[in-house]
C-alpha positions in Angstrom: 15.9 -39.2 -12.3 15.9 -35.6 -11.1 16.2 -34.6 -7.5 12.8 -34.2 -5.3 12.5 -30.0 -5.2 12.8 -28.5 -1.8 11.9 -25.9 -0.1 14.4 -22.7 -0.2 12.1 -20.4 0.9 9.5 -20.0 3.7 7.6 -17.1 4.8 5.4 -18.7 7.6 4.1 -21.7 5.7 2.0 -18.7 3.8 4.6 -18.5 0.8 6.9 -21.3 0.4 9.7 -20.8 -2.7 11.0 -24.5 -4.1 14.3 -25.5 -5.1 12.7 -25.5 -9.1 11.3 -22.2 -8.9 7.7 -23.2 -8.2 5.7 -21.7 -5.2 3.3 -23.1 -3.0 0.9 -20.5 -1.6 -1.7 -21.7 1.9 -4.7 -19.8 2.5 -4.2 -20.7 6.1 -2.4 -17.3 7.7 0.1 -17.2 10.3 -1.8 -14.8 12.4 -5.3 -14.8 13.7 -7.4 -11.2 13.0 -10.6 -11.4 13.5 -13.6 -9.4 11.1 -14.8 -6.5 13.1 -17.5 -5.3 10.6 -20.5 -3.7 12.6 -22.4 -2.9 9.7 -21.2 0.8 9.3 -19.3 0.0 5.7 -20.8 -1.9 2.9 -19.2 -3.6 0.5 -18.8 -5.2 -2.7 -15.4 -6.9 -5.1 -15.4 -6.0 -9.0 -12.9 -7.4 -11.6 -10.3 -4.6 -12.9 -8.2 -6.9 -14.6 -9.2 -9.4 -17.0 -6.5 -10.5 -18.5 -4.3 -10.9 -14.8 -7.8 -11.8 -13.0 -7.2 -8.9 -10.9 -10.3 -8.1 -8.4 -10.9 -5.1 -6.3 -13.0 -4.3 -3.2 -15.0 -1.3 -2.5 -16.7 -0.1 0.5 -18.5 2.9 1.0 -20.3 4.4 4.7 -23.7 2.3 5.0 -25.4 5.9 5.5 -24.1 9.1 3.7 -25.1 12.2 3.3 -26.6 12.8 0.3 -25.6 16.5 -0.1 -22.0 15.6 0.4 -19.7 14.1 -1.9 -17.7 10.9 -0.5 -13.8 11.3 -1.5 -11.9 8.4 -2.5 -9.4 6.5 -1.3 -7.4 3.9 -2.7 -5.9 1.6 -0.5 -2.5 -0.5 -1.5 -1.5 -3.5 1.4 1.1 -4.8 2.4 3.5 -7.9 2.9 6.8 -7.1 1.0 5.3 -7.5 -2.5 5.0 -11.4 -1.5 1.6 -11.8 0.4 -1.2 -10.2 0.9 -4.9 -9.7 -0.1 -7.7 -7.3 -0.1 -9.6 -10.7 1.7 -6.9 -10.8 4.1 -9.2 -9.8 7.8 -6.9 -7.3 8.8 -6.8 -5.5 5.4 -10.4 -6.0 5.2 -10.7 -4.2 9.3 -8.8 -1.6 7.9 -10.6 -0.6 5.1 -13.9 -0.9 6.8 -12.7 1.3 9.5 -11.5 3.8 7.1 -14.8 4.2 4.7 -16.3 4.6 7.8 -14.6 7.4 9.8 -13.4 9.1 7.1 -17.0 8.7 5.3 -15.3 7.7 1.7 -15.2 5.3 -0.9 -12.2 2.8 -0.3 -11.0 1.2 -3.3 -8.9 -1.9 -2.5 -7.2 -3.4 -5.1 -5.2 -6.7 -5.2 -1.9 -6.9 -7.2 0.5 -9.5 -8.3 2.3 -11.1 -6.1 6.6 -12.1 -6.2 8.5 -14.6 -7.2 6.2 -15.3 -9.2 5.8 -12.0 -10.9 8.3 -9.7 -9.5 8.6 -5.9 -9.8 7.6 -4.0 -11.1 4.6 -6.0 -11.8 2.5 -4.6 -8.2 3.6 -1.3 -9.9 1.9 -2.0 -12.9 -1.0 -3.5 -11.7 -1.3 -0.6 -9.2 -1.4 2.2 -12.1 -4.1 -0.1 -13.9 -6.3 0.2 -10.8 -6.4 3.6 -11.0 -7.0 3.7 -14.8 -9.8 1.5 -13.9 -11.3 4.5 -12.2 -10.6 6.8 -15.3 -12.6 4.3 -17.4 -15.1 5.1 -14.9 -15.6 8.2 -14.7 -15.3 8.4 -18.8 -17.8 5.2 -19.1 -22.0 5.9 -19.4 -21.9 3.1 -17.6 -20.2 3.7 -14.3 -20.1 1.3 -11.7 -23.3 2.2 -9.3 -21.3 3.4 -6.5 -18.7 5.8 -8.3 -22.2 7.0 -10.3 -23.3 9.7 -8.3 -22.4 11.4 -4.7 -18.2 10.5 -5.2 -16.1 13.2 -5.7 -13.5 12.0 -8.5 -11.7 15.5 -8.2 -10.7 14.3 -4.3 -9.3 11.0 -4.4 -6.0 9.9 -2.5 -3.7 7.1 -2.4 -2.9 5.3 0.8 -0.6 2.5 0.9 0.7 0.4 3.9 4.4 -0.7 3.9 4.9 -2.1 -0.1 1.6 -0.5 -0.8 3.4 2.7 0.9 6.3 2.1 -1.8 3.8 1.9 -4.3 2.3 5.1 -3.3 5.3 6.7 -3.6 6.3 5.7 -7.1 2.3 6.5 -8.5 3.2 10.0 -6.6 6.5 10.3 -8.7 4.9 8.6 -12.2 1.3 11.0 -11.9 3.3 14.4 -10.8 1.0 17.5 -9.2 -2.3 17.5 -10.5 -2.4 13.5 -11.8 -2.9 14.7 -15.5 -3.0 11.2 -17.1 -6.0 10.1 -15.0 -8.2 13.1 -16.2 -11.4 13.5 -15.1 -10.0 11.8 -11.8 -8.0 14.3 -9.7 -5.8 12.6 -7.4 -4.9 15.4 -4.2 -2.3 13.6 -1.9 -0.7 10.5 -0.9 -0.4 8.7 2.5 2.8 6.2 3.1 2.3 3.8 6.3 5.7 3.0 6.5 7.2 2.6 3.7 8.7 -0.3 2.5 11.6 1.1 1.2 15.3 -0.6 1.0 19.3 -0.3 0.6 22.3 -1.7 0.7 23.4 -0.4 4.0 21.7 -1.2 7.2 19.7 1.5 9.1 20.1 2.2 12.9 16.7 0.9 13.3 16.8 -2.0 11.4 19.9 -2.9 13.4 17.7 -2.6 16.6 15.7 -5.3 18.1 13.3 -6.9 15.9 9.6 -6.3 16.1 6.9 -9.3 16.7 5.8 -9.7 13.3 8.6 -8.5 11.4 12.5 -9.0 11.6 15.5 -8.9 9.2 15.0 -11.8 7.9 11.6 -11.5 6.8 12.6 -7.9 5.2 15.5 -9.6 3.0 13.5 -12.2 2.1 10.8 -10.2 0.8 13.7 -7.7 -1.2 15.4 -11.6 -2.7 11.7 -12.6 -4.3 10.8 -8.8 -5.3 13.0 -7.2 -7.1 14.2 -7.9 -10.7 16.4 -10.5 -11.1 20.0 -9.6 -10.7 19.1 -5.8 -8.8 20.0 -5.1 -5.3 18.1 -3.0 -2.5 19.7 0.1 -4.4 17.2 -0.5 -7.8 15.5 2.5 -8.0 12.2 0.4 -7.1 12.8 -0.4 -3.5 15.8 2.7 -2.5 14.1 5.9 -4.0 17.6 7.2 -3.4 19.9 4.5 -4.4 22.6 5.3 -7.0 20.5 4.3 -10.0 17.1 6.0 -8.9 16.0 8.9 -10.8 16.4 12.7 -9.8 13.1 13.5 -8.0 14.3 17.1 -7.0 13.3 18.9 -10.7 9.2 16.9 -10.1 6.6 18.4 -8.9 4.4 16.6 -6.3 0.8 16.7 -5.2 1.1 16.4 -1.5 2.7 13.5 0.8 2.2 12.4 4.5 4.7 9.4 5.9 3.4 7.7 9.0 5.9 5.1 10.8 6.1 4.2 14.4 8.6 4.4 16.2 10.1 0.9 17.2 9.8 0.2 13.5 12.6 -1.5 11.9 11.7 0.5 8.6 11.0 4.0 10.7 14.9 5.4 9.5 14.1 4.6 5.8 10.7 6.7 6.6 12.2 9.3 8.3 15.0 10.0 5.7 12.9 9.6 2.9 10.8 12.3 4.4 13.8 14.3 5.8 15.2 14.3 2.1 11.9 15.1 0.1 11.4 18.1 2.6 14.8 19.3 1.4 13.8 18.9 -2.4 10.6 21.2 -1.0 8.7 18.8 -1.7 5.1 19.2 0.1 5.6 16.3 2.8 4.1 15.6 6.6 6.2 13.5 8.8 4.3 11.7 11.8 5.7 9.1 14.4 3.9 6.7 16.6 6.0 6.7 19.9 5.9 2.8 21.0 4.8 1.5 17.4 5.5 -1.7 15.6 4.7 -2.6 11.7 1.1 -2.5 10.9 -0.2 -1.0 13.9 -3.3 0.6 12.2 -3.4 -2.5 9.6 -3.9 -4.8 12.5 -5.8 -2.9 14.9 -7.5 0.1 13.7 -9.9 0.5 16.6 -6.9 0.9 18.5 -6.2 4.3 20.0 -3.0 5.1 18.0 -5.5 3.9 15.1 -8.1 6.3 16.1 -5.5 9.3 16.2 -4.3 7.8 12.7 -7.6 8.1 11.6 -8.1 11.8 12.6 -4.3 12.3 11.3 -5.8 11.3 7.5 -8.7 12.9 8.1 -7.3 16.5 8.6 -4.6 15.5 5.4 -8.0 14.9 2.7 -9.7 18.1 4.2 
């Protein structure tokens, strides 16, 4: 008689990893968030991916101008590759907040989740999200609100923490000018800090931990991500590692890195910024004094998240 599996991994009672390999996944989440939708955003979930039942949600401003074409944003979440949802509240806040103020479509996709389909599976989910688009605009029958008054020659890619990894590896697969996704121009990226890793600690990962995130919960997240047998130096989580490609010959369309700055990640944002800039690369570099992980994902009425706000606005202008 085999042994009764265990549990050898727990992030929260959200994600538990067994001693057998299975997973046991609660919809219950270790934090409470409140929906703060006042009505300004509307919004709807489509299918993008059959064959991975892959859903994403779009929201567009409740009143637009009809003279003005909306811009499009994709949005990529977080939670280390692991957990996460479009449906999550705060993700959900976020997005509401941001086809509101910014007045622009938000695209939110969802993406396979690790250990049970580990990188570079997000990846690849995240590039068929934005083919999606590309079959829109081609298609004579476009989804209704990408049909008319959406500008698919201004669209941008903002991804919080893993979704700011992802970001940054569509940035390096599209190049300047996003040629594969034509008629869709996408014009810049944003990375809310990063989740980027490496084999040797940071200063600020070495400082005191935040009150959502910690070491633990970072190496934990890297152990069920990457492909089996990598480290934090495969190319997919250290940009730089010794493995990772050259990025100094690509060209880029434009990049702004936002971290705060009692983030245990902000030194992997900061070089990665500091080290693009001297590739001349076209790359902003903006730090929350004060901030913890997911400031804007968790409160984006805040007032950091209203000067975050303004901050993308002025970067899609």
């Amino acid at each position: 008689m085999g042994s009764i599996p265990y549990v050898v991994e727990d992030f929260q009672g959200v994600l538990q990893v067994y001693s057998d390999g299975s997973t046991l996944r609660s919809a219950t989440l270790p934090f409470h968030v409140p929906v703060h939708d006042d009505g300004s955003a509307v919004w709807k979930d489509r299918v993008f991916d059959k064959h991975h039942h892959l859903h994403l949600r779009i929201y567009k401003p409740a009143v637009s101008d009809a003279a003005a074409k909306l811009p499009i944003l994709y949005y990529f979440h977080g939670g280390g590759f692991c957990v996460g949802s479009r449906t999550w509240p705060n993700c959900h806040n976020c997005c509401l907040r941001l086809a509101s103020e910014l007045r622009a479509v938000v695209v939110a996709p969802d993406f396979r989740l690790a250990p049970e389909h580990r990188l570079p599976a997000a990846l690849d989910d995240a590039w068929s999200a934005l083919k999606w688009l590309q079959g829109q605009a081609l298609s004579e029958k476009r989804e209704e609100w990408l049909s008319e008054g959406v500008d698919l020659e201004r669209v941008f890619v903002v991804g919080d923490s893993s979704g700011g990894n992802m970001a940054h590896h569509l940035a390096v697969q599209l190049g300047a000018g996003s040629p594969e996704l034509e008629p869709v121009r996408v014009r810049g990226y944003v990375l809310m800090a990063p989740f980027f890793g490496g084999s040797v600690r940071t200063g600020s990962e070495e400082g005191p931990s935040e009150a959502l995130l910690n070491l633990e919960i970072l190496d934990r997240f890297w152990r069920l991500s990457i492909p089996e047998g990598g480290t934090k130096d495969h190319p997919l989580a250290n940009p730089f590692g010794p493995e990772s490609p050259n990025l100094e010959p690509l060209k880029l369309d434009p990049i702004l890195v936002v971290v705060g700055g009692n983030e245990l990640l902000k030194d992997r944002a900061k070089d990665y910024a500091k080290k693009m800039k001297e590739m001349k690369k076209n790359i902003g570099y903006v730090e929350f004094d004060g901030k913890e992980h997911g400031f804007f994902t968790n409160d984006p009425y805040s007032e950091a998240g209203n000067a975050l706000l303004q901050l993308i606005k002025r970067f899609i202008s």
